[in-house]
C-alpha positions in Angstrom: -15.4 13.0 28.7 -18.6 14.4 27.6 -22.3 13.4 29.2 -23.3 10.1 28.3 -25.1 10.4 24.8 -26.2 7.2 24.6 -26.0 3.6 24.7 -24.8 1.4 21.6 -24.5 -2.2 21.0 -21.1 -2.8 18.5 -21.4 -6.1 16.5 -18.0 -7.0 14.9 -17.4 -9.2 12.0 -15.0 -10.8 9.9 -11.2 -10.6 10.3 -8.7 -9.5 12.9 -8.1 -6.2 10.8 -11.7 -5.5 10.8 -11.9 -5.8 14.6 -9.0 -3.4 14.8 -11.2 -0.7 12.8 -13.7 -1.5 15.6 -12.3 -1.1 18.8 -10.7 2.2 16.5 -14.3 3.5 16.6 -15.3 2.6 20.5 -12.0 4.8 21.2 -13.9 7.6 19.2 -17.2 7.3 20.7 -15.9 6.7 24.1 -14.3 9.7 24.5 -17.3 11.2 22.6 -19.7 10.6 26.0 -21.2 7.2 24.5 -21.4 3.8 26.9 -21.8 0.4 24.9 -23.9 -2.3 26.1 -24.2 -6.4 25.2 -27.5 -6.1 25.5 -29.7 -5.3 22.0 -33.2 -4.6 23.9 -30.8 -2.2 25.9 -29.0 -0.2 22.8 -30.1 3.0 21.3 -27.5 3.0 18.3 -26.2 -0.4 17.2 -23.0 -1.1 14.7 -22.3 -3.5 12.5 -19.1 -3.7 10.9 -19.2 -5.8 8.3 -17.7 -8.3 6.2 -18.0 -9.7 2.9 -14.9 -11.6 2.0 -16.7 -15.1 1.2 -20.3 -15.7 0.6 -20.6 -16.8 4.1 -19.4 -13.7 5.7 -21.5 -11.9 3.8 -24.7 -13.9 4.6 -23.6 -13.3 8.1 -23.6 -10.0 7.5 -26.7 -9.7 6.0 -28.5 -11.7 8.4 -27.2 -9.8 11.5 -27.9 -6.4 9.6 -31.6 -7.7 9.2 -32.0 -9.1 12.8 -31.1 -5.6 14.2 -33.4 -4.2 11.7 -36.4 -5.6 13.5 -35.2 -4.0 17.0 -36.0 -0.3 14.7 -39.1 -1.6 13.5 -40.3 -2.4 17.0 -39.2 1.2 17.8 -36.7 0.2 20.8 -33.9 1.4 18.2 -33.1 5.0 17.7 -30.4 4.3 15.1 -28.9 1.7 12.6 -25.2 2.0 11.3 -23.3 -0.3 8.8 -19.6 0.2 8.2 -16.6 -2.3 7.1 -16.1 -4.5 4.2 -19.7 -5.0 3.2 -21.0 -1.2 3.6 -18.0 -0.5 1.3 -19.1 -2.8 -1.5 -22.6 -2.6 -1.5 -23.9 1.4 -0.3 -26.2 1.6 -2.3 -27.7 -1.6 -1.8 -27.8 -1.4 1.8 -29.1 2.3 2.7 -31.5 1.9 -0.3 -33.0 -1.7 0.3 -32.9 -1.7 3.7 -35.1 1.1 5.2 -34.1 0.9 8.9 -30.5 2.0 8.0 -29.9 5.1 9.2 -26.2 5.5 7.8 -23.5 3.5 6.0 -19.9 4.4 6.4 -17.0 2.9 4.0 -13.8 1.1 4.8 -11.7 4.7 4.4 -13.8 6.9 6.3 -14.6 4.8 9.6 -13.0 7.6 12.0 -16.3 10.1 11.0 -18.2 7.3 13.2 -19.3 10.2 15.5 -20.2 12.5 13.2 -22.1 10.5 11.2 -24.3 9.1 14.2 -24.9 13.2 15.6 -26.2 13.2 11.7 -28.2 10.1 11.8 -29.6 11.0 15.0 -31.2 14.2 13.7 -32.9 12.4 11.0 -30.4 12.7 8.2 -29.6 9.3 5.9 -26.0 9.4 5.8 -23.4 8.1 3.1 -19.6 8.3 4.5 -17.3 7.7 1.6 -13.7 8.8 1.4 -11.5 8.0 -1.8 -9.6 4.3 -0.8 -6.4 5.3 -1.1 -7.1 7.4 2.0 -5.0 6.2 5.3 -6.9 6.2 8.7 -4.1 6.9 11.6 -4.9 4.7 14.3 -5.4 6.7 17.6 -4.6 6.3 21.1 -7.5 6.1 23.0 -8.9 2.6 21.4 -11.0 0.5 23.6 -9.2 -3.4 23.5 -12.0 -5.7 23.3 -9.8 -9.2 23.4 -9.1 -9.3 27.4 -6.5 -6.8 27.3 -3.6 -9.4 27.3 -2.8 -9.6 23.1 -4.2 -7.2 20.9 -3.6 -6.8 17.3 -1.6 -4.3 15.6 -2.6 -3.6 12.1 0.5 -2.2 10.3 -0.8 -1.6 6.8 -4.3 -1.2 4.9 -4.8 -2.1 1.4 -3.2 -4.6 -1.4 -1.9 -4.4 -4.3 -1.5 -8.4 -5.0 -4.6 -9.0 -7.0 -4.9 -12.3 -6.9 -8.2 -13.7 -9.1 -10.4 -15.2 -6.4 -9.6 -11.7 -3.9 -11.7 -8.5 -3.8 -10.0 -6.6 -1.0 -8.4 -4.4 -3.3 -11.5 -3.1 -4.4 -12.9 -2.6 -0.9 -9.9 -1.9 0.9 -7.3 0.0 -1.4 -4.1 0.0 -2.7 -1.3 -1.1 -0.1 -0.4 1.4 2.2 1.8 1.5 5.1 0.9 3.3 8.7 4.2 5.0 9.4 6.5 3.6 11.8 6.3 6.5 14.5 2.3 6.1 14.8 2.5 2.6 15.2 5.1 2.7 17.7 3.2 5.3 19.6 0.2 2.8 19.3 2.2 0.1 20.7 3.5 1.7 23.6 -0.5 3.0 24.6 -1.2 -1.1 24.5 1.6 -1.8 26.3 0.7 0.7 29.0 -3.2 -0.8 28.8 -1.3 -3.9 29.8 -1.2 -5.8 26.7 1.7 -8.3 26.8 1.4 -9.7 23.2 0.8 -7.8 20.0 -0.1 -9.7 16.6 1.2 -8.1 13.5 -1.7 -7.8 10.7 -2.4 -6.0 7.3 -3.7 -7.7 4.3 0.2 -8.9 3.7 3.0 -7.8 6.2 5.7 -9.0 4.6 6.3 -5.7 2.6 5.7 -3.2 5.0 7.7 0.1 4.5 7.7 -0.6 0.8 6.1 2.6 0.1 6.8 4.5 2.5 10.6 4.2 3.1 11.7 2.4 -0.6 12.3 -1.1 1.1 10.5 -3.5 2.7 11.0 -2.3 6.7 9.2 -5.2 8.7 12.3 -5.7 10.4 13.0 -2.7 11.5 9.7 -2.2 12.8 10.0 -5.3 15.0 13.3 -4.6 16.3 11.6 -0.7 17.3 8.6 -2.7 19.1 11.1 -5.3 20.4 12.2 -2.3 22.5 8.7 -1.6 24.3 8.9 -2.3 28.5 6.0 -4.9 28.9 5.6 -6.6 25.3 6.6 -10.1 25.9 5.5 -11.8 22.7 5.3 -10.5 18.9 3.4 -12.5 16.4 3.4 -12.7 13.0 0.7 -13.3 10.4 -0.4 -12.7 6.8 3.5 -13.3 5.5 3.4 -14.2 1.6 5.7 -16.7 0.6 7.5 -14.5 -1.9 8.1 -12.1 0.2 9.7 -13.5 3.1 13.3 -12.3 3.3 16.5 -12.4 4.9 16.9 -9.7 7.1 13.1 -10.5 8.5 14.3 -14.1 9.3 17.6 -13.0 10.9 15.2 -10.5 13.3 13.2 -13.3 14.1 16.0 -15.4 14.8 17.6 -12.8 17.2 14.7 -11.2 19.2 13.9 -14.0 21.9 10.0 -11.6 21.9 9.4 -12.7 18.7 7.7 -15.6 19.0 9.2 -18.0 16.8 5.6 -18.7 14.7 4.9 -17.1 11.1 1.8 -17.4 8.8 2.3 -18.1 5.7 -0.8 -18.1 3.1 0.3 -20.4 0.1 -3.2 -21.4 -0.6 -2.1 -24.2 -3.1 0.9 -26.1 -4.4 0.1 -26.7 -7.8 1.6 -24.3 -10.0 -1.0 -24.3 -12.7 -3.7 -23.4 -9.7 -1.2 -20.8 -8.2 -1.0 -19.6 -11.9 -4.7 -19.5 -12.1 -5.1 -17.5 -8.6 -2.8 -14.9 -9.9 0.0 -16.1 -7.1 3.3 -14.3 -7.5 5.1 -17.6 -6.5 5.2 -21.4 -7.7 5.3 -24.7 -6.0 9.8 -24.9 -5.8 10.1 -21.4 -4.4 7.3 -22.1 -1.1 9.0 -25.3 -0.6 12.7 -23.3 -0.7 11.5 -20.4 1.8 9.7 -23.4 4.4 12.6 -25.1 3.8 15.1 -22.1 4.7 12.4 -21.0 7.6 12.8 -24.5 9.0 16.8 -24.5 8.8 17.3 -21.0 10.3 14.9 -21.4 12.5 14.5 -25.0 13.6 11.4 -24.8 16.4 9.9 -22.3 14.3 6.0 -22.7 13.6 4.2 -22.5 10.3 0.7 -22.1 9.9 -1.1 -21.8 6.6 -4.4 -21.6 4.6 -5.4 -23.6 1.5 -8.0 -23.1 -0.6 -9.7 -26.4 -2.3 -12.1 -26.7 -5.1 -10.8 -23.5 -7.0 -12.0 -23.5 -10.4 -10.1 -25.7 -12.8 -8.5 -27.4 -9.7 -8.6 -31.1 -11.5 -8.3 -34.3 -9.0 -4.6 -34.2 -9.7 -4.1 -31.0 -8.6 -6.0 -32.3 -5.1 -3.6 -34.8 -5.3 -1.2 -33.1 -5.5 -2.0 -30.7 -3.0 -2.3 -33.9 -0.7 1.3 -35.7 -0.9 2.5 -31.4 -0.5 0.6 -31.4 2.8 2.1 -34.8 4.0 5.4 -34.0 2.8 5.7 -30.7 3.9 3.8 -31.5 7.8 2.9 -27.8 8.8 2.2 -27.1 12.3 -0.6 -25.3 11.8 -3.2 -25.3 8.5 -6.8 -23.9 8.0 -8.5 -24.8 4.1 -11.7 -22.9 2.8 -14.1 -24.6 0.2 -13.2 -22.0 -2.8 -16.1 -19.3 -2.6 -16.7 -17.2 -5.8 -16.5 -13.6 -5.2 -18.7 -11.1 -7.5 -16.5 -9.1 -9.4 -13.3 -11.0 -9.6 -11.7 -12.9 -12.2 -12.4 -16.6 -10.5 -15.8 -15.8 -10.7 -16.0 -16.2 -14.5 -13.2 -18.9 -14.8 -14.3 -21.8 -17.0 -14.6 -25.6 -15.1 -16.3 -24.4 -11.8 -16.1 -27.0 -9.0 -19.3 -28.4 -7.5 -19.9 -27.3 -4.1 -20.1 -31.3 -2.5 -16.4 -31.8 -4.2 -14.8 -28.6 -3.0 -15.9 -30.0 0.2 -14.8 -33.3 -0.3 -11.2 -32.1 -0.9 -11.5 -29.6 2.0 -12.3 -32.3 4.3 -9.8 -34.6 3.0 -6.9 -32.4 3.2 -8.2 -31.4 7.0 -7.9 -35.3 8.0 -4.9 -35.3 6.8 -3.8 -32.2 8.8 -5.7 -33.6 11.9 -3.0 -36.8 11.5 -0.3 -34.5 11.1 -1.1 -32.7 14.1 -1.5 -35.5 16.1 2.6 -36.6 15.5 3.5 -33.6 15.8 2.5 -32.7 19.4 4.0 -36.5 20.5 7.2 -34.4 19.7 6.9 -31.6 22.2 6.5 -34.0 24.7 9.4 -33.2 27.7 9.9 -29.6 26.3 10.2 -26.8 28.2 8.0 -23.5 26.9 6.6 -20.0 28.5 2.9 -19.8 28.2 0.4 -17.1 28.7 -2.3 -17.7 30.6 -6.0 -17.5 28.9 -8.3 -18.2 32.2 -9.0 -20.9 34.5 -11.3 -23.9 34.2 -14.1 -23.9 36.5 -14.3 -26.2 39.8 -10.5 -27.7 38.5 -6.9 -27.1 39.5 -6.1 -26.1 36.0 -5.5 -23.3 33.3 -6.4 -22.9 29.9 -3.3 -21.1 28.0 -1.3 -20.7 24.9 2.1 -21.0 23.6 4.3 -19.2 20.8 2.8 -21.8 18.5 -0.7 -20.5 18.8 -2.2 -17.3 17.6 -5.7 -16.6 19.9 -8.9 -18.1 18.5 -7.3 -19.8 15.5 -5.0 -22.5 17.1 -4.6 -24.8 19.6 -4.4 -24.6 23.4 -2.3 -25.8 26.6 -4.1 -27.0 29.7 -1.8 -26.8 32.7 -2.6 -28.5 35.6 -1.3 -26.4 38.7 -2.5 -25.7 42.3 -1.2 -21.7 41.9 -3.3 -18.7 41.8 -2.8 -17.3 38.3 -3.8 -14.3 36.4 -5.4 -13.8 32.7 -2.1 -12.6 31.1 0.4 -14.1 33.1 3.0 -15.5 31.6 4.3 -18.9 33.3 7.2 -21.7 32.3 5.5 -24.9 31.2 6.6 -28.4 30.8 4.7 -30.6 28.1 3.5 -33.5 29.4 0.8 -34.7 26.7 -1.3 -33.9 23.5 -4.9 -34.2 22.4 -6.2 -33.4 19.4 -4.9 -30.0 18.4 -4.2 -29.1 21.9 -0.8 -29.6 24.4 -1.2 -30.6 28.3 0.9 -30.0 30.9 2.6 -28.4 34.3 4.3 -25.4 36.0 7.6 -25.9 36.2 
């Protein structure tokens, strides 16, 4: 490793995938002689990888970009980097409009990180933009910034969906797989970092392989990971409906690392909303593939994400939305107040909801889900499952952990009262004992 070169302060927003791309670019500068620091007063370089999926993530963006801003005006801050989602959409806007950015780097090109901050540090305003179509390899030397137990692997970049109310295609690219080898390779460096859980992501991971190998391949992959020494649990998220298929269900079924948990994004039932989101799917064929999930795999978990208020969305289609949630009881369900996106179709759609009755609807539909939840962890009550351990509550006899139904900082938790000495990562046989709210209680077995 070379001398240290200097301190830097990394702020990560938005999604999972994002924070792959960062702890992608602390590998980089790690082994480049840079140290990182929590500390902003501290930081000679700070980075903010951004995001700018909904308005609010992009007001976030904007406002931490601007906060960090005033740390180069005060003249404590050598340098000031943007990269992700938003530096991808707005370059211009950003380097030109905001004077204490030193250098904005897009969504393709975030493995120049170094270069561009040797650049930036000699003075030079710098603009890193490869085509979109371009694939970064992930490398083996990224710095895990989750607590080492679970870490994300992103298997794919891009979309090619479209759907009306979405801009990732035009910030992130076409759908493009990361070849099997590399990711295996990846896997097995997180394994050996002592990761015991990895969570499959990509913008959909349902058809990954489609492009590079002629047919969907999810199956093998996990099957291939399956196979790591050390990986205990396999997660999977961002499945669309539509694409869900057999062979991925009988891997499921047959790999006891797998954790028996898939998220599914339907975002509505109705079909003329689906329709008007540019869905490839109707209301008959999610409740068949639930249905088939369910009956193959009967203590599987299903979490999904709604979207209320989207434009046209009448009270009937809310409705309707309603009785599907109660009918269909998922485990697990996040909804977001519809948010119009510059430059998509949505946008522009006629019969825009107000803001105060998107909200309505959102909060409706989540105290619904909140009763939901409630029944369902009486049920679990007297099972037997493996957790992983998260930490230990202060002054208590007690652990904070998770089970296969709960993806990290999105679902629920288990408390386990025990008088053991456990570990962050361990991985311990629980008996359910009780629920509250959205979490599970209970004890070693």
């Amino acid at each position: 490793m070379a001398d240290n070169k200097g301190k830097i302060l990394f702020v990560s927003l938005g999604c999972d995938k994002n924070l792959v791309d960062t702890e992608q670019m602390l590998g980089l500068l790690n082994a480049d002689g840079y140290t990182f620091t929590d500390d902003e007063t501290e930081a000679d370089i700070i980075i903010i990888n951004s995001c700018c999926f909904i308005n609010d993530a992009k007001e976030e963006s904007i406002n931490t970009i601007l906060e960090m801003a005033e740390l180069k005006k005060a003249g404590s801050l050598k340098c000031l980097i943007v990269t992700g989602c938003l530096a991808e959409r707005y370059k211009e806007e950003v380097l030109n409009e905001i004077e204490e950015v030193d250098a904005v780097i897009g969504t393709a090109s975030y493995d120049s990180i170094v270069s561009v901050i040797d650049s930036a540090l000699k003075g030079n305003k710098e603009m890193k933009f490869m085509p979109l179509d371009r694939l970064v390899l992930p490398e083996t030397n990224r710095v895990l910034t989750g607590g080492g137990h679970y870490a994300h692997l992103k298997i794919a970049e891009g979309c090619d969906k479209h759907c009306t109310y979405c801009i990732i295609p035009k910030i992130r690219g076409r759908f493009r797989s990361v070849p099997m080898e590399k990711l295996i390779e990846e896997a097995k460096y997180l394994a050996e970092k002592g990761v015991k859980e990895l969570i499959l992501v990509a913008q959909e991971t349902t058809i990954y392989g489609v492009d590079l190998y002629g047919k969907k391949s999810l199956h093998i992959l996990l099957e291939e990971l399956c196979k790591i020494k050390g990986i205990s649990f396999i997660r999977l998220m961002y499945c669309y409906p539509e694409e869900i298929y057999d062979e991925l269900i009988e891997t499921m079924k047959n790999n006891q690392k797998i954790c028996n948990y898939i998220d599914v994004p339907i975002q509505h039932c109705s079909d003329n909303i689906l329709k008007r989101m540019g869905r490839k799917t109707n209301k008959q064929d999610i409740i068949n593939i639930i249905n088939k999930l369910r009956r193959q795999i009967p203590d599987i978990v299903i979490r999904t994400t709604l979207i209320s208020g989207f434009p046209g969305e009448t009270q009937e289609d809310h409705e309707e939305l309603l009785d599907f949630v109660d009918e269909m009881e998922f485990e697990r369900l996040g909804v977001f107040a519809y948010s119009p996106e510059e430059d998509t179709p949505a946008a522009l759609m006629e019969d825009q909801i107000d803001d105060e009755v998107k909200e309505d609807r959102r909060a409706e539909i989540m105290e619904l889900q909140q009763e939901i939840a409630f029944e369902n962890g009486e049920k679990y009550i007297g099972k037997e499952v493996l957790a992983v351990i998260e930490g230990k509550i202060v002054d208590e006899s007690a652990y904070v952990g998770r089970t296969y139904m709960d993806a990290p900082d999105i679902d629920g938790n288990i408390f386990i009262t025990t008088g053991e000495l456990l570990m962050t990562g361990d991985f311990v046989k629980v008996k359910i004992t009780g629920s509250c709210d959205y979490d599970l209680i209970g004890e070693i077995v």
